[in-house]
C-alpha positions in Angstrom: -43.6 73.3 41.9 -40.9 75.6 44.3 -41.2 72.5 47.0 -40.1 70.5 43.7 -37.8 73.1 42.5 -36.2 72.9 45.6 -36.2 69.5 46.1 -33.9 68.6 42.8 -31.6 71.4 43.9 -31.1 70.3 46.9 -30.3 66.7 45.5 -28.1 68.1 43.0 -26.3 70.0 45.4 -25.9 67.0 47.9 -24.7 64.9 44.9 -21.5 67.8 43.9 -21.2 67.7 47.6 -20.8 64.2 47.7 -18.4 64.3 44.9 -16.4 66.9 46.0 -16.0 64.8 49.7 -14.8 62.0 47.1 -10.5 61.3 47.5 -8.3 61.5 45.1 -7.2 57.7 43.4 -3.1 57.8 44.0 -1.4 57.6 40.4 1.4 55.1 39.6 4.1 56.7 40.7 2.6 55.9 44.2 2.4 52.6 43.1 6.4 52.0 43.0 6.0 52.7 46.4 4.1 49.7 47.7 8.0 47.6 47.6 8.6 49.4 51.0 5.4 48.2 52.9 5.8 45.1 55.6 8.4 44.2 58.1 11.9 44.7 58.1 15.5 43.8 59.5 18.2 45.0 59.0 21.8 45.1 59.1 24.5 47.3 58.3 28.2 49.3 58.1 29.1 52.5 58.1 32.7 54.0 57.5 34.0 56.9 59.5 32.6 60.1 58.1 31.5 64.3 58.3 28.4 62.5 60.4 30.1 60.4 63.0 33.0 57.6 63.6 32.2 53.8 61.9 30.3 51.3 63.3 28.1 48.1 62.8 24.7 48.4 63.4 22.5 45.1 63.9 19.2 43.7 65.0 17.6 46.7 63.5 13.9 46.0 62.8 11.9 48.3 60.4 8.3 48.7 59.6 6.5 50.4 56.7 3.1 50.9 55.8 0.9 53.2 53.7 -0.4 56.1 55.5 -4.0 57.1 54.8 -5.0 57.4 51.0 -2.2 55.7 49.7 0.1 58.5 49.0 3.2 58.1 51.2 4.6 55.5 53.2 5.3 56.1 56.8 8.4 54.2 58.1 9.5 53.3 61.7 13.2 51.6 61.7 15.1 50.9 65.5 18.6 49.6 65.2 21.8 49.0 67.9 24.6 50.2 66.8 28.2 50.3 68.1 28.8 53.5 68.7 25.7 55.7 68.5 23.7 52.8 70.2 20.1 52.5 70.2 19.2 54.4 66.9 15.0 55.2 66.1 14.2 56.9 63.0 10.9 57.8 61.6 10.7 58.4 57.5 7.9 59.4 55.3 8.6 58.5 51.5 5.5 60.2 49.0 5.9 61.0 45.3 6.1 64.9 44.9 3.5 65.2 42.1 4.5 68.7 40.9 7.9 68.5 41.0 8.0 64.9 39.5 10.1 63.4 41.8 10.1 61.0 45.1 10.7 62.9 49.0 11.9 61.4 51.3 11.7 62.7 54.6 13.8 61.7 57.6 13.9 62.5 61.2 16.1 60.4 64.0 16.0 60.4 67.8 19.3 62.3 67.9 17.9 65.3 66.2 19.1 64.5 62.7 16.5 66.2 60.2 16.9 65.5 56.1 14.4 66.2 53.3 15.9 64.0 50.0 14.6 64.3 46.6 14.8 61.4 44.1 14.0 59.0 41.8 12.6 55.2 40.6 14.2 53.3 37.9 13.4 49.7 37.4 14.3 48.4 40.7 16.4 50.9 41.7 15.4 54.3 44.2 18.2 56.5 43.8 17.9 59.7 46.6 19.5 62.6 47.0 19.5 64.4 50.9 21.9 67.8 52.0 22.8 67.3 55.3 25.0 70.0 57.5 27.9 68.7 60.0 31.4 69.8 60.8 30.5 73.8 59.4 29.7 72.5 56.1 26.1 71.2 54.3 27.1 67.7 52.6 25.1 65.8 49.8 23.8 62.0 50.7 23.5 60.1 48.0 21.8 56.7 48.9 20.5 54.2 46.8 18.3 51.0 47.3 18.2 48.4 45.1 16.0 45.1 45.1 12.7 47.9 45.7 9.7 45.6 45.0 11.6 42.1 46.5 11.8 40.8 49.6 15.8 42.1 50.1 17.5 45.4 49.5 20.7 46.4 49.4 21.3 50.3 50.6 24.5 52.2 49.5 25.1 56.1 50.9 27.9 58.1 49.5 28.5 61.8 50.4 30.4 64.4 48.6 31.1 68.4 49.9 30.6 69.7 46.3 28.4 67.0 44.1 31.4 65.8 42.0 33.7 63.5 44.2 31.5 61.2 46.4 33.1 58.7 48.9 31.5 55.6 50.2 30.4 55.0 53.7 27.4 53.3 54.1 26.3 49.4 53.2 23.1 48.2 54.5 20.9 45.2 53.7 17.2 44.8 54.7 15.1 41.6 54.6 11.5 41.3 54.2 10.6 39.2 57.0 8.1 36.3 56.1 
């Protein structure tokens, strides 16, 4: 009866084990992310600004997929641009359950760190980054339309004080087929 006993507990305890070990299913939120994955180009203008002089930036190619689980999406993007020339950046974009809201964060090859928070509407991401240069920390507002097609349109604006926010960056990605 104990070799019995034990047997059952054992099994039990394997099968909470087993459970336990068992991940987590991402929620919807996730979900909106899936618009981001494949392979990218893209193109874009940026206006002189706090961050640097304007330029065109071309042949940029960007690629995005889900990292493990599917709760963020890890992307790579490598553009030319007139100025700053070769440009690498490497983004992770997850949905911050807790605080109910998207993160995006952003590193470059020139040292540029940025941790934006934001949001999904319809088709729309809307983000929200604080970025120091020239003395000062700056809000970034960018927003991507067209998420879940194969084209979006990116818009940055920044402001010193989160009331008066100037244009200064137009950018438009293409899925390629």
């Amino acid at each position: 009866m104990k070799k019995v006993m034990a047997l059952v507990l054992g099994l039990a305890a394997g099968a909470s084990f087993t459970r336990a070990q068992t991940p987590p299913n991402p929620g919807p939120e996730y979900a909106k992310l899936a618009g981001f994955i494949g392979n990218w180009t893209t193109e874009g203008t940026s206006t002189a600004s706090p961050f640097g002089p304007g330029e065109k930036c071309g042949g940029g190619r960007i690629t995005s997929e889900w990292f493990d689980g599917r709760f963020a999406v890890v992307r790579h993007a490598q553009m030319t641009c007139a100025t700053r020339g070769n440009v690498r950046e490497l983004d992770v974009i997850t949905y911050d359950a807790a605080a109910k809201n998207y993160t995006w964060y952003a590193i470059d090859g020139q040292g540029t760190t940025a941790m934006g928070k934001g949001s999904i509407s319809g088709d729309t991401l809307t983000m929200v980054w604080e970025v120091p240069a020239k003395g000062k920390v700056f809000k970034i507002r960018g927003r991507l339309k067209g998420l879940g097609t194969d084209k979006f349109a990116w818009a940055q604006e920044y402001s010193d004080d989160g009331k008066m926010w100037t244009p200064y960056v137009r950018a438009t990605d293409v899925r390629l087929k």
